[in-house]
N, C-alpha and C positions, 0 to 999 in steps of 0.2 A: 730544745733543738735550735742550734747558730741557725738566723737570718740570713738574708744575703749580704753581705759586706763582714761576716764577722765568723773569721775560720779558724776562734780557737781550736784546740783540741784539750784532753786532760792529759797528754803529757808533757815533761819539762824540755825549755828551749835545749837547742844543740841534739835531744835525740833523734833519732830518725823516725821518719813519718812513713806510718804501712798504711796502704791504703787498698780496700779491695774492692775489686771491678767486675761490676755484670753486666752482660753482654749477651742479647736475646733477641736483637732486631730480625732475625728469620730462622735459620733450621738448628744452629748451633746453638746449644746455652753454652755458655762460656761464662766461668769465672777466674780472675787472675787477682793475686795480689803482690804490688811492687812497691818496694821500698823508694822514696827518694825521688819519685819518678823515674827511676831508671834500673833500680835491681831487680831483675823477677827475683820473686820467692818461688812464685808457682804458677801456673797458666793450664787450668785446668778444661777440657773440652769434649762435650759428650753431643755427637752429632746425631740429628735424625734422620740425615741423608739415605739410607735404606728403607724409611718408609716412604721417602717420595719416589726413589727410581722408576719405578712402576708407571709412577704418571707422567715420567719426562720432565718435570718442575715441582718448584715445593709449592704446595698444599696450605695455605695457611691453618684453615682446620689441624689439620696434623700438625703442623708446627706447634703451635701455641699447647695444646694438647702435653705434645711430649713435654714441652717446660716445664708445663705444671707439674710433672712426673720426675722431672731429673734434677732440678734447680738445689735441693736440698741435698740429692745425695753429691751435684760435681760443688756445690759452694763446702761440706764436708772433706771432701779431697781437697782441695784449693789448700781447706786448713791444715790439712795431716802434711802437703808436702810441705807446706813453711816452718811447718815446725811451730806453728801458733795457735793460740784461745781465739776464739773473737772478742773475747777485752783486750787483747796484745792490736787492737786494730787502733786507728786513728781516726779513718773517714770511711763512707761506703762511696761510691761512682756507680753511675748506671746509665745503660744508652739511654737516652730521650728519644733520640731518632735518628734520621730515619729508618723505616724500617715496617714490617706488618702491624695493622694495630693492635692485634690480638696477642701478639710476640712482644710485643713492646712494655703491652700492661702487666702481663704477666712476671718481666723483670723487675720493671718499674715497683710494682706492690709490694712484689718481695725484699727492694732494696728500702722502701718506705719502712717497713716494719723491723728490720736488719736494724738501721740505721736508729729506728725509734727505742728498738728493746736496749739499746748498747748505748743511748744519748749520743751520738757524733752528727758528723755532718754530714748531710746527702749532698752527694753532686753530680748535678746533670753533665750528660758528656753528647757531643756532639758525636754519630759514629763516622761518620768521612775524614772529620779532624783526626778523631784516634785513628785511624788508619794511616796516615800522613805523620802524627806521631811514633806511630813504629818505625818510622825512618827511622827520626831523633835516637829512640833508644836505641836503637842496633848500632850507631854510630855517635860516638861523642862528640867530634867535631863539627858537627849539621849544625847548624843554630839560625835561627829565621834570620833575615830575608829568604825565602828559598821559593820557587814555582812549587807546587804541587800537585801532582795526573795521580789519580783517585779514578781506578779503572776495575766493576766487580761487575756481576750477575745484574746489579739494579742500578750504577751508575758510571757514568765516565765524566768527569769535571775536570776541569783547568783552572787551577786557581794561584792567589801568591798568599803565603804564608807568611804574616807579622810575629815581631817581637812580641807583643804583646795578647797572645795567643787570636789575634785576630786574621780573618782572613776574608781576601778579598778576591770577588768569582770572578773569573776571567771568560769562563764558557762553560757549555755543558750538552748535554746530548739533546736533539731535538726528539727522538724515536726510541730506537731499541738501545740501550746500553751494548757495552762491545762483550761484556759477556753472556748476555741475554742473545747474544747474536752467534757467538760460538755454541751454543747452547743449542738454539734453531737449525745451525749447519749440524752437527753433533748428528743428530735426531735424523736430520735429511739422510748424512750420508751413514746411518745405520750403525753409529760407535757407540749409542747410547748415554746415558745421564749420571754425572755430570760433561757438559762438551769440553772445557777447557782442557781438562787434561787430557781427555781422549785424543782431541784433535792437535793438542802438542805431544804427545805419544806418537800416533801413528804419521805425522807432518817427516815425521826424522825418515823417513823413507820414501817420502814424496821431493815430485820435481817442482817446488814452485814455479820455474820459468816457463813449465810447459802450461800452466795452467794463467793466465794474464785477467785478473778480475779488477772492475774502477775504482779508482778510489775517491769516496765521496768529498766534496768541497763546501761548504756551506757560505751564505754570505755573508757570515759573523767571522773575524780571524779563526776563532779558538772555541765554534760550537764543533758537535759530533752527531753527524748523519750514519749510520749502517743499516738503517731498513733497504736501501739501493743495493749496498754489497749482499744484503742477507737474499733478493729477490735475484741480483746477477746468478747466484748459486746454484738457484732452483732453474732458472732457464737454462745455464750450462748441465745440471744435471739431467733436463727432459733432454737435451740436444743429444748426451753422450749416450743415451738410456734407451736412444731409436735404436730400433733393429738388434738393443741385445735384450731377448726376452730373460735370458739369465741374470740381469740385474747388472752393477759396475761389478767389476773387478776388482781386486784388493789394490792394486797398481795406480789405478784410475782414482779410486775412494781416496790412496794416499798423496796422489798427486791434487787433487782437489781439496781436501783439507788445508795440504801446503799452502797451496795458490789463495786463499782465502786468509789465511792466517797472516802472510805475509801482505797480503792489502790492508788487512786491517791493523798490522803492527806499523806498516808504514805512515797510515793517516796519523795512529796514535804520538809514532816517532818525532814527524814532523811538526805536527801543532805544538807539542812539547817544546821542542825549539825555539819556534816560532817567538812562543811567549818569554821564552828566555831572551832572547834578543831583543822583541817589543822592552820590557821590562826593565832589562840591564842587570837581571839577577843571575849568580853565576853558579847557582845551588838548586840540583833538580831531586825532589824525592817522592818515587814512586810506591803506593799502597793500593790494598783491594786485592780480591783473589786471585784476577786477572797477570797481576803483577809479579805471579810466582810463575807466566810465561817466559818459558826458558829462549826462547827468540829474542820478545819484548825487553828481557834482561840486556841479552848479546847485543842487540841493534841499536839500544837505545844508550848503552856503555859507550858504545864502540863513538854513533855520535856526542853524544857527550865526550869523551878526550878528542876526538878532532875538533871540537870545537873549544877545549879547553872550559869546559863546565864540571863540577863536582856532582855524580852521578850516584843516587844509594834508593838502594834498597833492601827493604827488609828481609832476615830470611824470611824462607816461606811459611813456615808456623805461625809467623806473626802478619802473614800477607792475609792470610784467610782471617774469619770472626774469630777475636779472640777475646777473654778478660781483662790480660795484659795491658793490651791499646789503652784500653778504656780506665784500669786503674791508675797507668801512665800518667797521660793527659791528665788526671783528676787531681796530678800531685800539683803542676802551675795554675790550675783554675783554684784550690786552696788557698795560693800564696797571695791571691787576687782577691779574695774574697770571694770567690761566684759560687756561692754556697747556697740550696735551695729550699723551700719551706715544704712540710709535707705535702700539700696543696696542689705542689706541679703534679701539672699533667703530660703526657707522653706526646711525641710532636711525631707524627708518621711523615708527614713530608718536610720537616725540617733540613736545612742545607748549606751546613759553612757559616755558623752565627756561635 
């Protein structure tokens, strides 16, 4: 097994390097393998999303559970669609973190023993960077210096993105993540689990104007407060809620989603900015589930060309957990060396390293 600084592989120079990626930091196991860093072969994804709905959030119990259960037959698909062996491989990649610890170990082990039965090289992958990385591959012209807003279920970060696969935190959320927050209004306003899509589903026929929620300010430029917005919700919903013993209305539910979504794409919008300007970087690329918010798309496009900034993101298959990301990213931490020893262990709070 290659050390760290030493990423041969066994095949000859000039070929191309396949390398396949697991990805298990929460509900999804995902396996992807991409050529080059940038070709998908395959991006395979077997979600356990149905067994959390019930509970309004995933379960780690139940997560880690199902991996152990699906890991071998979605890493088999991965290989049927590339059309390859696992000797046709080069390197394995796997999230380190962050992410559940029990979800984490469970990819981890398997890419340990993946990696050990086939002699290549295991590489840890940071999961918020591969997120950031699915800009890159959707778009060939992205190439760091860039901001990167890293916006999912468990994290909302501001950070700028090196050449040298390095990155540097700019801010982060002090509370709830902004999708952990649509999540909580979701639930509130009775759309159910998952909230993001819900609440950009049913927002398309709501008034945002009518509905004016704060938008939180913190004393760091570029941290992220939403437990204030997620508590404004809950008091606008007891206010609207007096005197109808029949519950909101479909009107009111949609105008209220709106109004909510729209404060919190606005925070998201601006600090983004912000940091681009702090910065003097003129390259914004957005990742995280969050990020397949078709608003947060519009608003944050729209600012980006009036300010003259290069705005991408990924589609949305590669917004949510994917293998992809993670095989991606795993093709320049190769070229680097940052290759890892059986040894490594799983990092659940791991963050932009």
């Amino acid at each position: 097994m290659p050390k760290d600084g030493a990423a041969s592989t066994d095949r000859g120079a000039g070929n191309p390097i396949r390398i396949l990626g697991i990805e298990t930091s929460c509900d999804e196991t995902a396996v992807g393998i991409v050529e080059d860093g940038r070709r998908i072969l395959s991006n395979a994804v077997a979600s356990s999303l149905p067994l959390h709905a019930p509970y309004g959030g995933v379960i780690p119990e139940i997560a880690a559970r199902a991996h152990v259960e699906t890991i071998w037959d979605v890493t088999t698909q991965a290989l049927a669609e590339a059309h390859l062996s696992p000797a046709d491989l080069d390197a394995v990649a796997v999230t380190q973190g962050p992410g559940l610890p029990g979800a984490l170990l469970t990819g981890l082990s398997f890419a340990k023993g993946l990696a050990l039965s086939l002699d290549r090289p295991l590489i840890p992958v940071d999961h918020l960077a591969a997120h950031l990385y699915a800009g890159e591959m959707s778009d060939e012209s992205v190439q760091p210096p860039y901001v990167g807003l890293v916006v999912s279920g468990g994290h909302t970060v501001l950070c700028v993105a090196h050449p040298d696969c390095r990155f540097e935190l700019l801010g982060e959320t002090k509370d709830d993540a902004v999708g952990e927050a649509f999540d909580k209004v979701a639930k509130l306003l009775g759309l159910g689990y998952p909230g993001g899509p819900a609440i950009d589903r049913v927002s398309d026929e709501g008034r945002a104007a009518s509905v004016v929620l704060p938008r939180s300010h913190s004393k760091q430029p570029f941290d992220f407060s939403f437990s204030g917005l997620k508590t404004a919700v809950v008091q606008y919903v007891r206010k609207v809620s007096e005197g109808q013993p029949q519950g909101l209305q479909a009107q009111q539910v949609a105008d209220i989603a709106a109004g909510f979504q729209e404060a919190a794409v606005d925070v998201l919008v601006t600090k983004t900015l912000r940091a681009a300007q702090r910065t003097g970087v003129r390259r914004v690329v957005a990742g995280g589930g969050v990020a397949a918010n078709r608003r947060l798309r519009a608003r944050l496009s729209e600012a980006g060309a009036a300010n003259k900034l290069q705005v991408v993101f990924p589609p949305p298959a590669l917004c949510v957990d994917n293998g992809a990301m993670i095989a991606g990213l795993a093709y320049p931490l190769l070229q680097r060396g940052r290759v890892a020893p059986l040894s490594i262990a799983s990092d659940p709070n791991l963050c932009l390293v």
